[in-house]
BALUMTOR-63889 format. One line per 4 residues: number of its first residue (from 1); their letters; for each residue x, y, z of C-alpha. Coordinates in steps of 0.001 Angstrom, whole numbers, always signed. Example, Ala and Ser with C-alpha at 12.3 -4.5 7.8 and 13.67 -1.06 7.14 Angstrom:
# residues 2
1> AS> +12300/-4500/+7800 | +13670/-1060/+7140
This chain:
# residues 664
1> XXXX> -6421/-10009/-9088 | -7314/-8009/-11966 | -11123/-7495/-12394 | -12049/-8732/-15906
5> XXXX> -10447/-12198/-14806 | -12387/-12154/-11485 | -15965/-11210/-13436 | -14532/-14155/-15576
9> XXXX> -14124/-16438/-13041 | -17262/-15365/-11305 | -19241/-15727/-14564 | -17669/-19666/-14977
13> XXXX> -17911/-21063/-11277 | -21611/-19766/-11466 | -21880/-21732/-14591 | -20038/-24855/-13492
17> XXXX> -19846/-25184/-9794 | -19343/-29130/-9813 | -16835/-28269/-12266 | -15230/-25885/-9815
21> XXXX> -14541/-28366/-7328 | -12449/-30222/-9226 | -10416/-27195/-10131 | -10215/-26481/-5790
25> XXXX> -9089/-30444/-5765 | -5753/-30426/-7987 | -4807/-26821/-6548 | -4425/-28527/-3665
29> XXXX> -3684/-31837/-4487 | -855/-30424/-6616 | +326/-28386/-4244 | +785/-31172/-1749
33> XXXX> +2883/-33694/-4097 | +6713/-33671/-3236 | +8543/-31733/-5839 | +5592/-30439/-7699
37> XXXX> +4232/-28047/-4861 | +7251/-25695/-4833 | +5333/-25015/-8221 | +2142/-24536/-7661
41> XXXX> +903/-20749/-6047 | -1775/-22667/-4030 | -2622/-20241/-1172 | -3836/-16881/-3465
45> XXXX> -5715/-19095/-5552 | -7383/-20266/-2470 | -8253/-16826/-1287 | -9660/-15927/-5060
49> XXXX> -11941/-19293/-4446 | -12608/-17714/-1163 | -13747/-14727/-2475 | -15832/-16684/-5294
53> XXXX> -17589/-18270/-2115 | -18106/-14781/-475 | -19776/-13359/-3422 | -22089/-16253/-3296
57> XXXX> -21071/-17952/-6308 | -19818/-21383/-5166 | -20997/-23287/-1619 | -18401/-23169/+1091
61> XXXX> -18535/-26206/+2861 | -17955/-28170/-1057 | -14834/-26121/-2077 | -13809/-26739/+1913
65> XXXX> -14218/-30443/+1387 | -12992/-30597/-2403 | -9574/-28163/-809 | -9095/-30512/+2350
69> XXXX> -9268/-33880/+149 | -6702/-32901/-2151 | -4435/-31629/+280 | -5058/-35048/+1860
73> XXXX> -4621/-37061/-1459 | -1599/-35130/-2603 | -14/-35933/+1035 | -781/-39283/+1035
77> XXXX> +1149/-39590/-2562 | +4434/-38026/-1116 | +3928/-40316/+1953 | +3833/-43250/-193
81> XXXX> +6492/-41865/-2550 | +9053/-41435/+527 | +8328/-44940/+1161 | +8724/-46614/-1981
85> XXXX> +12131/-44661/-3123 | +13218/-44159/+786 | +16957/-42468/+1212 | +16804/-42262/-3201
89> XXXX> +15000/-39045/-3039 | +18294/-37306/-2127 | +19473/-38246/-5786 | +16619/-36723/-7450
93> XXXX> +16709/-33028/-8255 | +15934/-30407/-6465 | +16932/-32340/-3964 | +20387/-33234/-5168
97> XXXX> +20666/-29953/-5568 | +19384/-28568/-2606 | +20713/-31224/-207 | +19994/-28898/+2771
101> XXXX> +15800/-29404/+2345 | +15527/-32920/+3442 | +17564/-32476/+6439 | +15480/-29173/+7401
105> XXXX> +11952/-31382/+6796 | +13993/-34275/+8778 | +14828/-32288/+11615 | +11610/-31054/+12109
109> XXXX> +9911/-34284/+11947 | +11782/-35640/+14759 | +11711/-32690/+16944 | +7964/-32117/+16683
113> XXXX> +6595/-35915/+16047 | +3204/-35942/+14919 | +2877/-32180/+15331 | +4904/-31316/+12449
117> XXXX> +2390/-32960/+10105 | +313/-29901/+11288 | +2495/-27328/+11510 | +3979/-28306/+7773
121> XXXX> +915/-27650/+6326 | +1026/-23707/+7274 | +5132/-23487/+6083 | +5232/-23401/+2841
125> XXXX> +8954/-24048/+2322 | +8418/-27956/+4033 | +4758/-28774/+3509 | +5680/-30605/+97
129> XXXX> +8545/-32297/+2417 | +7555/-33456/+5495 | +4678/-35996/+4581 | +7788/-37677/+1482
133> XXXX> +10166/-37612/+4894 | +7441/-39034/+6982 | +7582/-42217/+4632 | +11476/-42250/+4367
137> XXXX> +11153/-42768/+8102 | +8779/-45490/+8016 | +6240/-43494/+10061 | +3377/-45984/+10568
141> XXXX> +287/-45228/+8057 | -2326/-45877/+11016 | -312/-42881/+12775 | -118/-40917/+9955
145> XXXX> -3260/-41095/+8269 | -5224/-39486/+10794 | -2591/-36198/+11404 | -2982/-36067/+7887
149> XXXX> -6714/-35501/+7620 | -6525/-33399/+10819 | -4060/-31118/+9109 | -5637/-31140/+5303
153> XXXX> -9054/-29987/+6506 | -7531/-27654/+8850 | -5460/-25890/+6089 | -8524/-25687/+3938
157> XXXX> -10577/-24093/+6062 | -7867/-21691/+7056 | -6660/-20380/+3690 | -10133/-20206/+2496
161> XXXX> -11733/-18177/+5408 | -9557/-14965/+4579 | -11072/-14610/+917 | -14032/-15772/+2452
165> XXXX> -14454/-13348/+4278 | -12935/-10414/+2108 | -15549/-11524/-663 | -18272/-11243/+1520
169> XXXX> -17330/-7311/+2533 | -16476/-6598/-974 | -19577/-4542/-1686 | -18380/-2779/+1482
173> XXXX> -14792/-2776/-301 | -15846/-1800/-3461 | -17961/+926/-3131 | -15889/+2747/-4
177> XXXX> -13090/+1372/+1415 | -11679/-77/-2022 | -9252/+3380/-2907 | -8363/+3168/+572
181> XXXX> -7605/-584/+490 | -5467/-717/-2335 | -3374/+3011/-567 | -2726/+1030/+2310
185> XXXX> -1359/-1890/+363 | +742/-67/-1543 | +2357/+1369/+1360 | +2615/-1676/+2813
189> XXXX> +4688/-2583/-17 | +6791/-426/-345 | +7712/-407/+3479 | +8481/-4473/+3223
193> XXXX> +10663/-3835/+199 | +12601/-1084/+2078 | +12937/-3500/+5354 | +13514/-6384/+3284
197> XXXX> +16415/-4149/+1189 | +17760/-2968/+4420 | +17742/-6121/+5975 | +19126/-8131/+2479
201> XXXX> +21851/-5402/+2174 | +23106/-5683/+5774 | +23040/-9577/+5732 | +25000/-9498/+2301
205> XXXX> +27647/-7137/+3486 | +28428/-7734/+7379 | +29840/-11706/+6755 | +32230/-10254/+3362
209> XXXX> +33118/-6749/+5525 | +36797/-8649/+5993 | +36977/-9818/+2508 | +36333/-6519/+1037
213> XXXX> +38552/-4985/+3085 | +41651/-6800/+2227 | +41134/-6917/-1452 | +40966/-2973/-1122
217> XXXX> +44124/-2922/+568 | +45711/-4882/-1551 | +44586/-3165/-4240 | +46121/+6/-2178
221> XXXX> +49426/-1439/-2428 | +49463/-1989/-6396 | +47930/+1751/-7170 | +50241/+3625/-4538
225> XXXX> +48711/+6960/-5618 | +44842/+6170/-5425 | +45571/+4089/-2769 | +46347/+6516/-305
229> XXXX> +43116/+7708/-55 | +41829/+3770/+659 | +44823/+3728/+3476 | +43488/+6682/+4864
233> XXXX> +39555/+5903/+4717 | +40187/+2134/+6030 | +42072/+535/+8695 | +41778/-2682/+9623
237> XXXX> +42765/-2572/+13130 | +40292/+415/+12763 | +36545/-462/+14384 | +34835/+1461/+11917
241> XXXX> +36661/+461/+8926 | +33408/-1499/+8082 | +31141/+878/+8672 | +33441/+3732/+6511
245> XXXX> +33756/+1387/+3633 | +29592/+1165/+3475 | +29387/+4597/+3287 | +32168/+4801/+988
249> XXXX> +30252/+2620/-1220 | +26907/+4788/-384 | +28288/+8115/-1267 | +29512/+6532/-4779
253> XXXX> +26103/+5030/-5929 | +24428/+7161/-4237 | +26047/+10399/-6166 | +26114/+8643/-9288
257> XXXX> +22176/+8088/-8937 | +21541/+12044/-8075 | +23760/+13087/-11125 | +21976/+10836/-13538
261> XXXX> +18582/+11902/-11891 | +19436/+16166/-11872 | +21075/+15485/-15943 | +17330/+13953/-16873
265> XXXX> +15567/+16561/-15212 | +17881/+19436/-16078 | +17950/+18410/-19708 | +13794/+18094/-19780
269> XXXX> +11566/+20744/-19663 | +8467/+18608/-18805 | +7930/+15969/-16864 | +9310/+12690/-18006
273> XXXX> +7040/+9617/-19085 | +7751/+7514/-15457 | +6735/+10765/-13424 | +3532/+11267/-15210
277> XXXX> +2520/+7512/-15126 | +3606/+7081/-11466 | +1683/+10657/-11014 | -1954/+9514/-12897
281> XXXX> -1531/+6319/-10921 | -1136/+7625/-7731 | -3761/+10284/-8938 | -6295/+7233/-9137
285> XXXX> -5888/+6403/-5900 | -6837/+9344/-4077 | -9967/+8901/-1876 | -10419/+11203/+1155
289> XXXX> -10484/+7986/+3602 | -6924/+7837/+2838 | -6446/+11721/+2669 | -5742/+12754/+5929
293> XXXX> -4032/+9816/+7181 | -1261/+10638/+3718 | -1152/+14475/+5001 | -165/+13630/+8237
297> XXXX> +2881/+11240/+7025 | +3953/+13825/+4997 | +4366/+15813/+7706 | +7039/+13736/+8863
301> XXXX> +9306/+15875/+6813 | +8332/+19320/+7597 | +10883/+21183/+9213 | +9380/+22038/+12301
305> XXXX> +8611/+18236/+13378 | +12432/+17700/+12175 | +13341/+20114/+14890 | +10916/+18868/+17514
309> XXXX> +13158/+15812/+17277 | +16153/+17200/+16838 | +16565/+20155/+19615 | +16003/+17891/+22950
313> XXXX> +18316/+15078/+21497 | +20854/+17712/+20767 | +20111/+19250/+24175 | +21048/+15731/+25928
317> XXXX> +24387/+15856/+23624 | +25464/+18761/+24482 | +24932/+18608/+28206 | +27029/+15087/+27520
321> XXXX> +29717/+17135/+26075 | +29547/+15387/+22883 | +30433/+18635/+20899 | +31211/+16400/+17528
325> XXXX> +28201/+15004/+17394 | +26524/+17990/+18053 | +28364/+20036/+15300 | +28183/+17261/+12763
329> XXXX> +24326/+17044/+13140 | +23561/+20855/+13027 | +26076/+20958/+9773 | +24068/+17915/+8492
333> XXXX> +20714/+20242/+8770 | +21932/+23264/+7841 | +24152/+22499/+4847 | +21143/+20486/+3313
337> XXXX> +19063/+23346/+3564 | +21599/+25267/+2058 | +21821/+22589/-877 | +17778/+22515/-1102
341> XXXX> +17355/+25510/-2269 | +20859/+26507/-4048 | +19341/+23520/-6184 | +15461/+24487/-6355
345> XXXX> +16836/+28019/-7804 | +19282/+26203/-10198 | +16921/+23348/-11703 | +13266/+24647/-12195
349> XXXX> +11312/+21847/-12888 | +7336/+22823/-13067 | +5218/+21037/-10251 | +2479/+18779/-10971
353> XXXX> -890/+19282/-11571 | -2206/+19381/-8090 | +791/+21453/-6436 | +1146/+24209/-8990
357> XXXX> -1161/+26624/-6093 | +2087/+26249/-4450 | +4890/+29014/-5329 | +8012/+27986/-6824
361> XXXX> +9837/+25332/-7587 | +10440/+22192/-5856 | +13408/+19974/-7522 | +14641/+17907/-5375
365> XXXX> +11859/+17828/-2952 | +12814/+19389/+374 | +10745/+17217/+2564 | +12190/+14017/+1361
369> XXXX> +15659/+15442/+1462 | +15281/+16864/+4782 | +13953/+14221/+5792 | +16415/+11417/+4429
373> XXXX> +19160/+13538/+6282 | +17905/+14289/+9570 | +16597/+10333/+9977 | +19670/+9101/+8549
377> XXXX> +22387/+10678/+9988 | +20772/+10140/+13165 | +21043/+6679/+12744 | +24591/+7160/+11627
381> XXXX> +24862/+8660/+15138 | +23589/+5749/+17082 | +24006/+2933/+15452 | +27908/+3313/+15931
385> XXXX> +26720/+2727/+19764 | +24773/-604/+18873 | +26751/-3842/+19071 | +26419/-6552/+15777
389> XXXX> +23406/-7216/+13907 | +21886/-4467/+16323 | +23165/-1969/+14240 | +20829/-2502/+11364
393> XXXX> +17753/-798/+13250 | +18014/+2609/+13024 | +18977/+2466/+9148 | +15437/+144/+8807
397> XXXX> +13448/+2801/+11132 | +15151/+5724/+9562 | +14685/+4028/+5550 | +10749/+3114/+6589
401> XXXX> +10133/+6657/+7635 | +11156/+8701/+4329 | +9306/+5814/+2548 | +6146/+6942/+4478
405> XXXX> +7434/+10665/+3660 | +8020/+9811/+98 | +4986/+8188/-717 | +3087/+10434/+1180
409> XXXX> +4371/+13048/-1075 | +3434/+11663/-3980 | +210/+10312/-3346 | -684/+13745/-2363
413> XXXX> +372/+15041/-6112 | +3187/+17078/-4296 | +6157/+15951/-6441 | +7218/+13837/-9595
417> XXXX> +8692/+10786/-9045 | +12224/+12024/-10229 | +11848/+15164/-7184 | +11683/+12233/-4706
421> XXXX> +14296/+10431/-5615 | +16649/+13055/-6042 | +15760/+13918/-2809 | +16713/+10830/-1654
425> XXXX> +19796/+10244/-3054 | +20767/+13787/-2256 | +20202/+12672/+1148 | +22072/+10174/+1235
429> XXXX> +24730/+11415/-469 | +25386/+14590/+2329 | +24997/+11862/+5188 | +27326/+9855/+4005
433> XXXX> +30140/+12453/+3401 | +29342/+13358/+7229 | +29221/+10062/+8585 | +32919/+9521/+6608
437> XXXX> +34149/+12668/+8851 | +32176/+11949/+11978 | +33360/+8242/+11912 | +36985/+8565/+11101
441> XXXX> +37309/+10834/+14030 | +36391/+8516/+15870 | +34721/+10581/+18613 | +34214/+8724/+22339
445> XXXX> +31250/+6723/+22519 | +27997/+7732/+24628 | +24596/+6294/+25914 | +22314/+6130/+23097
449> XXXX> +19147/+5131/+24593 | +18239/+8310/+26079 | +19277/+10186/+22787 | +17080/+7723/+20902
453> XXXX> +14288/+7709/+23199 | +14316/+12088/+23003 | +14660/+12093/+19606 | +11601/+8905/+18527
457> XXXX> +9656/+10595/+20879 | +9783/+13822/+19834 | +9266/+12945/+16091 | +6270/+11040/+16762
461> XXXX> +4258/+12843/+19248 | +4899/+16395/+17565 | +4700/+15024/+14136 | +945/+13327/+14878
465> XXXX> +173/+16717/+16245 | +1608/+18748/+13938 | +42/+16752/+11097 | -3417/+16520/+12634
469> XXXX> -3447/+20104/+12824 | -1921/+21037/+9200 | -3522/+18221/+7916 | -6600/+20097/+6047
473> XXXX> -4285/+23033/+4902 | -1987/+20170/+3674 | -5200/+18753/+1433 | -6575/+22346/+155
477> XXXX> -3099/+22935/-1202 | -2611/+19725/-3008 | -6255/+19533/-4041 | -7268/+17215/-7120
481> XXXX> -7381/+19783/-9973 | -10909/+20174/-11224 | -10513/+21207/-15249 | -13502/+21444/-17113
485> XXXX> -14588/+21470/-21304 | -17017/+24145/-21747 | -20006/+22974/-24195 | -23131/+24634/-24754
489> XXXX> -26477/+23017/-22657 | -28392/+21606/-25639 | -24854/+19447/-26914 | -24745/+18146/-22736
493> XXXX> -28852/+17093/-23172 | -28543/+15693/-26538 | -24894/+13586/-26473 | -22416/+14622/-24622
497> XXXX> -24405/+13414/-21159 | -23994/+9672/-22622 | -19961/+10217/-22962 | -19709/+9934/-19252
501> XXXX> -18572/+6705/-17537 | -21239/+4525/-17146 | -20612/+3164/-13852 | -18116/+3969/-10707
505> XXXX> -15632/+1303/-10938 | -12986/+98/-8061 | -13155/-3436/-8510 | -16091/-5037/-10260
509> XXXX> -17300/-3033/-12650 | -20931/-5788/-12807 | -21225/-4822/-9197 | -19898/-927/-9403
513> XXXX> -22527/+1632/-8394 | -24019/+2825/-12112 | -23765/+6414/-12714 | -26970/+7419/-13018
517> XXXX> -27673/+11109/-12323 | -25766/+13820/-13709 | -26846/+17779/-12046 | -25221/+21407/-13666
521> XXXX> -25524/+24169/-11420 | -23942/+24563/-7829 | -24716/+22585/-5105 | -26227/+24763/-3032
525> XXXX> -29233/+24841/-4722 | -30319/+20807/-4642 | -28665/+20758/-1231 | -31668/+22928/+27
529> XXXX> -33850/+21031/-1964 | -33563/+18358/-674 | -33487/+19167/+3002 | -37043/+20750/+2806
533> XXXX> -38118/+17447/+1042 | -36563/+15359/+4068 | -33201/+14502/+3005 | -30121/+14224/+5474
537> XXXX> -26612/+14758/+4904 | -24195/+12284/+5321 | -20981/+12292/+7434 | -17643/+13285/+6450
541> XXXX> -15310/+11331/+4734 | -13024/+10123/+7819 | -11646/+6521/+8473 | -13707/+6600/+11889
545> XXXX> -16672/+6616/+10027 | -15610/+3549/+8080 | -14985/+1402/+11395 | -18463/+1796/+12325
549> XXXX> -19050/-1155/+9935 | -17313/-3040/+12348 | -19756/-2225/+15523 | -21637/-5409/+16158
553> XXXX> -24169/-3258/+17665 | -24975/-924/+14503 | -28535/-1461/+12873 | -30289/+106/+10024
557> XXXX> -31386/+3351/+12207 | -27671/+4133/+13636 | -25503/+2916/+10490 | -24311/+5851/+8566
561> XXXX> -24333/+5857/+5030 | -21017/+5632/+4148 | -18894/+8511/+2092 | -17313/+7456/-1142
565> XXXX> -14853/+8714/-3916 | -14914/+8845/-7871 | -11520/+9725/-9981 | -9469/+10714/-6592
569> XXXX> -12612/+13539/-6170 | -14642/+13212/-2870 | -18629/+13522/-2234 | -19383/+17114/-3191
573> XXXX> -22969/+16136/-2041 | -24002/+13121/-279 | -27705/+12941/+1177 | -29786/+10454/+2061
577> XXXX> -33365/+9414/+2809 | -35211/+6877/+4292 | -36546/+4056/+1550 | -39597/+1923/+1640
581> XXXX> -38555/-73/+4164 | -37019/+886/+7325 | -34031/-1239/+6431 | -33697/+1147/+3246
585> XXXX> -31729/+3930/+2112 | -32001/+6499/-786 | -28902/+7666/-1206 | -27768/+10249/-3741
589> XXXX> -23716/+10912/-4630 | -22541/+13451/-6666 | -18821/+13874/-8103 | -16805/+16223/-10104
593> XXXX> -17193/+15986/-13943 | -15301/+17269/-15969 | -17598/+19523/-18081 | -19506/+22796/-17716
597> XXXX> -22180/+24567/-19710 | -22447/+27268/-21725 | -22959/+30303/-20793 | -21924/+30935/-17748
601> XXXX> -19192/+27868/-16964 | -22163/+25954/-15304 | -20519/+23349/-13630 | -21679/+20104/-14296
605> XXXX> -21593/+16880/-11355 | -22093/+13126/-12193 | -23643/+11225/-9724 | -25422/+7941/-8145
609> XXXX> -29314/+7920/-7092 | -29612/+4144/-5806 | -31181/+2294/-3495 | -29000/+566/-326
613> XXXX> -30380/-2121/+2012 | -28765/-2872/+4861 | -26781/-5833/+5003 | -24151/-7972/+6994
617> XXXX> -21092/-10075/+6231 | -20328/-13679/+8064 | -21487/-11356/+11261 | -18794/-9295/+10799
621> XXXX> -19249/-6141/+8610 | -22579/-4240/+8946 | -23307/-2167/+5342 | -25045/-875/+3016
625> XXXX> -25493/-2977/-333 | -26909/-1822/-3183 | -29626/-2838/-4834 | -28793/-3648/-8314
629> XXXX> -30798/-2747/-10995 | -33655/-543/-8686 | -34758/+2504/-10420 | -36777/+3805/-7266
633> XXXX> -33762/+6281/-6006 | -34335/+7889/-9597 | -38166/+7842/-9723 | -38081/+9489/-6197
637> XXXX> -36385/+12612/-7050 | -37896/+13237/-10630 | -41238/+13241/-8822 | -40159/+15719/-6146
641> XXXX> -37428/+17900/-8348 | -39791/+19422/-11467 | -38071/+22706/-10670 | -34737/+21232/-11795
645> XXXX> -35918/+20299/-15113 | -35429/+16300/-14681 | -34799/+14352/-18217 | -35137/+10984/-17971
649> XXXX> -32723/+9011/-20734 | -31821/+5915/-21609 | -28341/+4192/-22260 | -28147/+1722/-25470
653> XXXX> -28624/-2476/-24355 | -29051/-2803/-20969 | -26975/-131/-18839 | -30056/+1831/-17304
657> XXXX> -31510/+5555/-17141 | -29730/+8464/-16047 | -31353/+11557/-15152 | -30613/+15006/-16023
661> XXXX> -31167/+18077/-13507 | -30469/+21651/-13896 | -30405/+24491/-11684 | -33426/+26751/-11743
């Protein structure tokens, strides 16, 4: 949910929470009427309420109530609807046009009885249905009534709980994990589109496979010229005529989408508008929790974890005899290195920002090509050896693991958008040429279990290793760039320090931490500072260090203070002292900003000074909240840091002091 509607929501539920529940009663009421509730997008609106009741802005057990009696209500009309109109509902559209969904709702009412009241409540596709085909049936009201409430209270409570619980933690969310959140959903996203293509394409093609194939044969027979080649690519009496015509049809769209993508990037000198907003977005995501865990995907498609899967399942081959599989695999690796970099000489697109450390040129990327072809052509190999729908699999597992490569890649500022999918497509494209030739051979079939187990294996215990142990070189090379405007001191202390954000924003900027301390000089400096004063460091940024939020057992003397992220930079200092209670924190963060002074390219960091208390979430999240609007953080270290030169200004209306340090 975008934030300025959430602060808007928050800032009307606080102001109307009667009003509120009514709002929580026709979502779900709605949502429960026959017809109407294929309409209505009840369950996120219940986790945004959820949330609303985490953040402490509307009373729980009310918008449970309020939820549960309109899902009750609403039920209770489609009940009585079904039996008023009875068998006349399968007249009315959608229904008359989707005759299948009363049978479906029917079916399950008599297999499951009363139970199915329940259960429809959690599927969305029949909880509209079921209580309408309850009352076609003539189910008895003094039976129904009660499943009913059973199952509209349940629901509420179980849809709400999640946002609940996420609004609860979303200080937690907000001020550390909330980079990290979002990075993870992303790539969850993009993995369920890639299944979901996978699975969509292979359902589409596998029941029209003998369709296709005639109309291409007939059309054969009218174009005797072109159709030679058809005759000679498909057979039906052939096995694999299927499985040639699919990567027939791959290698055409396929090509046709690597042409289109090398003429845009050939006939461009810079980067085109997609890469560089796909590039600043995924820039905005960087946070160091999700660092290391995006270096070690993209290790996936470095060479050496290609081999560590490759050479013992090649080893089993050969001692198998299978010399064409063998020979088409090491031509599948070796020609697309071959085409890598005959086509990073040819096409010299510059890197991005954070990659142009790196030597060269990188168009199309070689990980993701590498990558595309060494996973997919396995699968090529062994899903020949699968029987039916079984043969999907290693396309899914071999599409979800350049997706992790590939978004890996870019996350990390590696490649453009338009180097990936080259890559890609170039993939693709050389895989399916081979799997043409290694399929129309058809070459005797083998065991693939052990071959898969070999090569799975391989990939994943080498790769985690592998990307563990590159996994800080990986970062240092693909570093955020840090660019800075030189200005002289006296511009930064009289207007420029007040052009600055105001606050660090994830997802509610009214509950971001403010921005409150800006410091030119090096680190060093304040770091020592501040450890002869009494001031610990803070742990590294790590996701390890994040699930100690989880420990039941943590308290206010073994909690760390957790590390957090500003513009895709990490802590460059992060201390922290105990406050005025023993349940306290002052914490200090400091950032890259992108300014230094004059003379001398002083570097200049923008920071947080606040004051945390900790905290706990529906007994499930232990952390530290800040305390809004406490200047004691600030107060503390102008007392102890005269050396520094401290300047204490003041933002126009309302947005707080920041203070100013500077290096002896």
């Amino acid at each position: 949910m975008d934030s300025q509607l959430l602060e808007s929501l928050l800032a009307w539920v606080g102001h109307h929470p009667v009003a509120a529940g009514a709002v929580i009663f026709l979502v779900a009421f709605c949502d429960a009427v026959v017809i109407l509730g294929f309409f209505v997008p009840a369950i996120p609106i219940l986790f945004a309420i959820g949330a609303l009741i985490g953040l402490g802005t509307l009373d729980g057990p009310y918008a449970i109530v309020c939820a549960a009696l309109g899902a009750f209500l609403g039920d209770g009309l489609s009940y009585v609807l079904g039996r008023v109109h009875g068998d006349r509902l399968r007249r009315i559209w959608p229904f008359s046009r989707h005759p299948e969904w009363l049978p479906q709702g029917e079916a399950m009412l008599r297999r499951h009885g009363l139970k199915s009241i329940l259960i429809a409540r959690y599927v969305g596709a029949v909880r509209p249905l079921v209580p309408a085909i309850a009352g076609m049936l003539d189910m008895p009201a003094k039976r129904y009534v009660p499943a009913s409430a059973i199952a509209g209270l349940s629901w509420a409570a179980v849809f709400l709980i999640p946002g609940w619980v996420f609004g609860a933690s979303l200080d937690l969310f907000a001020a550390v994990a909330g980079r990290l959140a979002i990075v993870l959903a992303a790539l969850a996203a993009v993995l369920a589109l890639i299944g979901f293509t996978v699975y969509q394409a292979y359902r589409f093609f596998t029941p029209r496979t003998s369709q296709l194939l005639a109309r291409l044969l007939r059309w054969s027979v009218r174009h005797p010229v072109l159709g030679r080649f058809t005759q000679a690519l498909i057979d039906p009496r052939r096995r694999e005529s299927p499985s040639l015509m699919a990567m027939a049809f791959l290698l055409v769209v396929a090509g046709w989408a690597f042409f289109s993508v090398l003429m845009l990037a050939a006939g461009n000198d810079e980067p085109t508008f997609i890469d560089l907003q796909v590039h600043h977005m995924m820039f905005g995501l960087r946070t160091p929790l999700a660092d290391h865990l995006m270096a070690v995907l993209s290790s996936f498609g470095d060479w050496q974890v290609l081999l560590a899967g490759m050479l013992p399942a090649l080893a089993w081959l050969a001692l198998r005899k299978r010399w064409s599989a063998v020979a088409h695999w090491i031509a599948a690796f070796g020609f697309g290195l071959l085409l890598v970099w005959a086509l990073d000489a040819l096409v010299q697109v510059p890197r991005p920002p954070a990659a142009l450390a790196v030597a060269g040129f990188d168009f199309p990327s070689a990980q993701v090509t590498m990558a595309t072809i060494v996973y997919g052509f396995f699968a090529v190999l062994i899903a020949r050896e699968l029987p039916g729908r079984s043969r999907a699999w290693p396309y899914a597992v071999a599409a979800l693991v350049v997706g992790c490569v590939a978004f890996a890649r870019l996350y990390l500022g590696a490649h453009w958008l338009t180097d990936v999918a080259a890559g890609v497509c170039l993939g693709v494209v050389w895989i399916s040429i081979l799997g043409l030739a290694y399929r129309r051979r058809a070459p005797r079939a083998f065991w693939m279990r052990p071959v898969a187990v070999l090569f799975y294996l391989g990939v994943a215990s080498f790769g985690l290793w592998h990307g563990n142990r590159e996994a800080n070189a990986v970062l240092t090379r693909f570093a955020p760039p840090e660019v800075r405007l030189s200005i002289p001191e006296t511009q930064w202390r009289q207007q420029d320090w007040a052009a600055l954000p105001e606050r660090r924003n994830d997802f509610l900027s009214n509950r971001a931490w403010p921005l409150n301390l800006q410091y030119a000089g090096t680190i060093a400096p304040l770091r020592d500072r501040l450890r002869a004063l009494g001031w610990q460091a803070g742990p590294e940024a790590k996701v390890t260090v994040l699930l100690a939020s989880l420990d039941k057992g943590a308290n206010a003397a073994t909690l760390p203070v957790l590390p957090a992220s500003h513009n895709g930079h990490g802590d460059a200092l992060l201390m922290w002292h105990t406050g005025p209670r023993p349940d306290t924190r002052w914490v200090l963060h400091l950032w890259f900003a992108p300014i230094s002074l004059e003379p001398g390219a002083v570097p200049v960091w923008q920071g947080t000074a606040v004051l945390l208390q900790f905290d706990q979430a529906l007994s499930l999240f232990r952390h530290w909240r800040v305390q809004q609007g406490d200047v004691s953080a600030l107060e503390v270290l102008q007392a102890n840091l005269a050396e520094f030169s401290p300047q204490r200004l003041q933002r126009e209306e309302h947005a707080g002091p920041v203070l100013l340090l500077r290096a002896p």
